[in-house]
MDTraj code that builds the backbone (N, CA, C; nanometers):
import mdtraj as md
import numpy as np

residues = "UNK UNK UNK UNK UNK UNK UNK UNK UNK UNK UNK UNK UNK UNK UNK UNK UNK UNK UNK UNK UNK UNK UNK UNK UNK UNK UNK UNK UNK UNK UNK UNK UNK UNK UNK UNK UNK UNK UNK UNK UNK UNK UNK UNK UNK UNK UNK UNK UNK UNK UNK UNK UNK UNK UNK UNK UNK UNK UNK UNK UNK UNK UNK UNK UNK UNK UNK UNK UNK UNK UNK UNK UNK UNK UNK UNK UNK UNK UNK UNK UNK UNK UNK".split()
xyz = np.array([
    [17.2990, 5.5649, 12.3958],
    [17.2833, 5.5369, 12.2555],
    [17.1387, 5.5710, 12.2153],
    [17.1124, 5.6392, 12.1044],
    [16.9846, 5.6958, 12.0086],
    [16.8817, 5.5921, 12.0090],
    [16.7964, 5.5325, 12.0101],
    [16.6953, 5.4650, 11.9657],
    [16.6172, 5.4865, 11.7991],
    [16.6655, 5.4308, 11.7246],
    [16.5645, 5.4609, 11.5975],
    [16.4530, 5.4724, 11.5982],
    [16.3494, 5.5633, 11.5728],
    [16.1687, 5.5626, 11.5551],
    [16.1792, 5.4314, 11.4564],
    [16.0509, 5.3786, 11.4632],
    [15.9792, 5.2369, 11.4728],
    [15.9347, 5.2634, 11.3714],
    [15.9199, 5.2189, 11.2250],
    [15.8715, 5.2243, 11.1142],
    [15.7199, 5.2263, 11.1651],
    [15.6248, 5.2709, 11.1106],
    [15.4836, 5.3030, 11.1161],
    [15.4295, 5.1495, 10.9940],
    [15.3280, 5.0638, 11.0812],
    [15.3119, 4.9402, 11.0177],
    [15.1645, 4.9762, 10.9349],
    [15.0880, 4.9627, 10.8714],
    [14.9864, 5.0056, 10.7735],
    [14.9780, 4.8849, 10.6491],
    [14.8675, 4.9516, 10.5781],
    [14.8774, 4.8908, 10.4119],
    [15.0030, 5.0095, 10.3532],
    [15.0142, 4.8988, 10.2522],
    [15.1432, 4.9383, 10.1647],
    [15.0758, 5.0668, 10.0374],
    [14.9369, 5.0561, 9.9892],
    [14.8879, 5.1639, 9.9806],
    [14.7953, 5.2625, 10.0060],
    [14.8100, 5.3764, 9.9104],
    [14.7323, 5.5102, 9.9904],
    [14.5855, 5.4641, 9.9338],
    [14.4868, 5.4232, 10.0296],
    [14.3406, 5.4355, 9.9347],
    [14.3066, 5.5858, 9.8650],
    [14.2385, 5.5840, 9.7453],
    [14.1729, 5.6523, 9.6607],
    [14.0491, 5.7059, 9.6266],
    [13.9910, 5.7477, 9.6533],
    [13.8641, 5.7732, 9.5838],
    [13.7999, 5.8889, 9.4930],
    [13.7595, 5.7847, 9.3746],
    [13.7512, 5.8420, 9.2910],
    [13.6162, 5.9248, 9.2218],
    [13.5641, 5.9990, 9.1675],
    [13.4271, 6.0072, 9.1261],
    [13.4337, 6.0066, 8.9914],
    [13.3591, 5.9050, 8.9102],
    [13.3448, 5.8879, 8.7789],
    [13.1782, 5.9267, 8.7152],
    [13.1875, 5.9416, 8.5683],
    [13.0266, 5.9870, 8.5048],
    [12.9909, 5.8650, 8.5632],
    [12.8675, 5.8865, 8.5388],
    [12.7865, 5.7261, 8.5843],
    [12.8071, 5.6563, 8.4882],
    [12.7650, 5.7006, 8.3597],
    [12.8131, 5.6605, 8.1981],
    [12.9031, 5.5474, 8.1980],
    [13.0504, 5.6642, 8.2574],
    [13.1670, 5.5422, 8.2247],
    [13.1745, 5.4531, 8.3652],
    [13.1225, 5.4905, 8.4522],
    [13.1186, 5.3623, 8.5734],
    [13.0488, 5.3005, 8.5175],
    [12.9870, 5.3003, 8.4578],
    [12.8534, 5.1261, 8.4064],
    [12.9181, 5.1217, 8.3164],
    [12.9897, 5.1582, 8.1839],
    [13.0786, 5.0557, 8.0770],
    [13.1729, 4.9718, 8.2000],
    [13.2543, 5.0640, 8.2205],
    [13.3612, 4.9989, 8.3330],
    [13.3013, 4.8547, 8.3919],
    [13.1643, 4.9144, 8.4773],
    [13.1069, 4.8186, 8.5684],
    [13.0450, 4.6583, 8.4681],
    [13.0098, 4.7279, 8.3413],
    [12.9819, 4.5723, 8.2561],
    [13.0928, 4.5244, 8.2308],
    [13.2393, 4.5937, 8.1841],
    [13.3268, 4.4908, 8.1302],
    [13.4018, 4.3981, 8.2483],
    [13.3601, 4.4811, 8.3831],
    [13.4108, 4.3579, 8.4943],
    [13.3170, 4.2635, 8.5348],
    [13.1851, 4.3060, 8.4637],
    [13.0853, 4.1774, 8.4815],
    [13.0071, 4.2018, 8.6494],
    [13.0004, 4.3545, 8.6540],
    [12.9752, 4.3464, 8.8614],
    [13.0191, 4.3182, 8.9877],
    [13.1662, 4.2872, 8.9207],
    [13.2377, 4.2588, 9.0488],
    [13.3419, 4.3492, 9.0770],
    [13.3103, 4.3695, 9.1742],
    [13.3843, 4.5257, 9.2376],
    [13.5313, 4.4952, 9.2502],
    [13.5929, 4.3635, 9.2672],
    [13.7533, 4.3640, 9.2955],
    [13.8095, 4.3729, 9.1476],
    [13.6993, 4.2997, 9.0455],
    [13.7893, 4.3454, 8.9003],
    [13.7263, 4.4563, 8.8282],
    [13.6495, 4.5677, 8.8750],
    [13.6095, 4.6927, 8.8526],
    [13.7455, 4.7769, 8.9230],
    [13.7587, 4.7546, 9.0239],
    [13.9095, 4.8040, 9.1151],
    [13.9903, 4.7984, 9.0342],
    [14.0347, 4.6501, 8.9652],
    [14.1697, 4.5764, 8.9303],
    [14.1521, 4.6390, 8.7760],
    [14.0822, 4.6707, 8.7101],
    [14.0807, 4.7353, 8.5858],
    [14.1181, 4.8970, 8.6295],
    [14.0503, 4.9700, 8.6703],
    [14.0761, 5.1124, 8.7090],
    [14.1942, 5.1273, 8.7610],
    [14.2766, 5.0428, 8.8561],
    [14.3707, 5.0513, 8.8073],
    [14.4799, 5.0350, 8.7564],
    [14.4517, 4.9628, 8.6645],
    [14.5559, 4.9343, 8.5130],
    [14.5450, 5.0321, 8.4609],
    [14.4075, 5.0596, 8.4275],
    [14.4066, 5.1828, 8.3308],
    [14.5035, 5.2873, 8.3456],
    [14.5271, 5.3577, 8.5235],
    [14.5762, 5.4531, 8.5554],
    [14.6697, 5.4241, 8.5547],
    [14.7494, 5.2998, 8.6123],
    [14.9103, 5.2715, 8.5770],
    [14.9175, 5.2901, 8.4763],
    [14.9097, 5.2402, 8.3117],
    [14.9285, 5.2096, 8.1981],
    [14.9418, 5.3625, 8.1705],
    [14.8414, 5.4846, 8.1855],
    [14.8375, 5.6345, 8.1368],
    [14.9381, 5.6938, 8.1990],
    [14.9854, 5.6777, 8.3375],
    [15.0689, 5.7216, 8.4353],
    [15.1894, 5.6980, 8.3629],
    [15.2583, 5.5156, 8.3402],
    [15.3419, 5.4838, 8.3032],
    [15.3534, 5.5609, 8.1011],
    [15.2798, 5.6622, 8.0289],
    [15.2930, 5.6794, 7.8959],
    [15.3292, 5.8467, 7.9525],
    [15.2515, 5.9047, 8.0448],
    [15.2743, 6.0363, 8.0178],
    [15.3837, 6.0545, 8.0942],
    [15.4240, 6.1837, 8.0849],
    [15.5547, 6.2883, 8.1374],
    [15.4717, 6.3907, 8.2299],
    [15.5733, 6.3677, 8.3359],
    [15.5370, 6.4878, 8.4452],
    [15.4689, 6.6122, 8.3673],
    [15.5052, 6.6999, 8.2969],
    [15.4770, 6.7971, 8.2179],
    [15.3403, 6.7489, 8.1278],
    [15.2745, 6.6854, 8.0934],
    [15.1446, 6.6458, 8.0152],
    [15.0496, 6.6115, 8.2095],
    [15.1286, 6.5575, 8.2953],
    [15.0774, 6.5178, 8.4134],
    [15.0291, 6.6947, 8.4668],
    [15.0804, 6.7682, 8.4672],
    [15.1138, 6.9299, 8.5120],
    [14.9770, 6.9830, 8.4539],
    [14.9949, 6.9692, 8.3005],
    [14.8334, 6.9998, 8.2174],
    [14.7398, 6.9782, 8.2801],
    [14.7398, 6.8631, 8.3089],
    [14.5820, 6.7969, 8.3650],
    [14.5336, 6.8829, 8.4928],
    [14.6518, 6.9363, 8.6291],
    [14.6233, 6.9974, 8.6906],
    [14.5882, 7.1614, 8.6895],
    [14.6821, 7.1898, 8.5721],
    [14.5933, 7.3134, 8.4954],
    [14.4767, 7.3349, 8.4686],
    [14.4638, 7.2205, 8.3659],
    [14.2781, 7.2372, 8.3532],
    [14.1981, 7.2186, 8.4596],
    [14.2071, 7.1474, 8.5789],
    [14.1388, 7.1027, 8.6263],
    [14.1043, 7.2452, 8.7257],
    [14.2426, 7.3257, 8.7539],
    [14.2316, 7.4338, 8.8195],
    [14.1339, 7.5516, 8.7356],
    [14.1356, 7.5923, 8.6085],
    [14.0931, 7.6470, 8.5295],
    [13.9252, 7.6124, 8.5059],
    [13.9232, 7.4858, 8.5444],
    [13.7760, 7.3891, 8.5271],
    [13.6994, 7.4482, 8.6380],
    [13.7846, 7.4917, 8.8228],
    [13.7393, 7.5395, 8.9274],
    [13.6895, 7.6879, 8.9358],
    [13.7849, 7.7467, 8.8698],
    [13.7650, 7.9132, 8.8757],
    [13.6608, 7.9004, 8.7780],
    [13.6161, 7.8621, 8.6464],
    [13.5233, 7.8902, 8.6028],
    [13.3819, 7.8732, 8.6466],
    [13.3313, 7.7477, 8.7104],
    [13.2928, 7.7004, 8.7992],
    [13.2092, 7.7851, 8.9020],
    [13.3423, 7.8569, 8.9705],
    [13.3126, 7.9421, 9.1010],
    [13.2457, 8.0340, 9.0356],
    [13.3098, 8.1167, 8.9200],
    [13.2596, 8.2278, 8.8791],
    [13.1455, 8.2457, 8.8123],
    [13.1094, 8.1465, 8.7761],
    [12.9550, 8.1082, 8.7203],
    [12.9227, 8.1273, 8.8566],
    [12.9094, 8.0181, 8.9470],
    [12.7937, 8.0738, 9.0754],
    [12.7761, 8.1578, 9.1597],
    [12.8954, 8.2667, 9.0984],
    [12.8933, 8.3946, 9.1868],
    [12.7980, 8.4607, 9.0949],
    [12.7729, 8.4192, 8.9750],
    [12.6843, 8.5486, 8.8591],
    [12.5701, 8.4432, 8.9164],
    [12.5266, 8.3323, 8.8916],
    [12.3919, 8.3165, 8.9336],
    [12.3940, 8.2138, 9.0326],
    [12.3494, 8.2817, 9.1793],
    [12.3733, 8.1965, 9.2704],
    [12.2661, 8.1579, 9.2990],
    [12.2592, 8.0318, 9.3412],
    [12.1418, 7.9515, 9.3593],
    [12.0461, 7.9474, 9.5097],
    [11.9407, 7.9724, 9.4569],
    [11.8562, 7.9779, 9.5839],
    [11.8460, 7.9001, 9.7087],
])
top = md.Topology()
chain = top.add_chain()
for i, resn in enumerate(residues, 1):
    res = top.add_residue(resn, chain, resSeq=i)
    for name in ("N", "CA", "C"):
        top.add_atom(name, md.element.get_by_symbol(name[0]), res)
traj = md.Trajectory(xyz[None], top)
């Protein structure tokens, strides 16, 4: 008789990391008052709440631009590359 593989035991989620302006990390960081578990616990609501409004297809955009954001990017530092 087969043996089933053993579920893999872990946290239940994937950690994240994110990079924000400094700008909006310090609004962020005052409205949780400096505390990093409700700086966490706000960021992400925020992202559930946007996640839970948009459609795969507005979700798709974002990776457009962001790809479009790269090639321009690159192609700037191929015209002036830095010393």
């Amino acid at each position: 008789m087969a043996r089933r593989g053993r579920k893999k035991g872990g946290p239940r989620y994937k950690r994240v990391v994110l990079s924000l302006p400094k700008r909006l990390y310090y609004v962020l960081n005052g409205i949780a008052m400096g505390d990093e578990r409700k700086l966490n616990r706000l960021i992400k609501g925020i992202l559930e709440d946007k996640l839970m409004e948009s459609t795969v297809g507005e979700l798709e955009l974002y990776l457009g631009r962001a790809e479009e954001e790269e090639e321009k990017e690159a192609i700037q530092e191929e015209e002036h590359p830095q010393a």
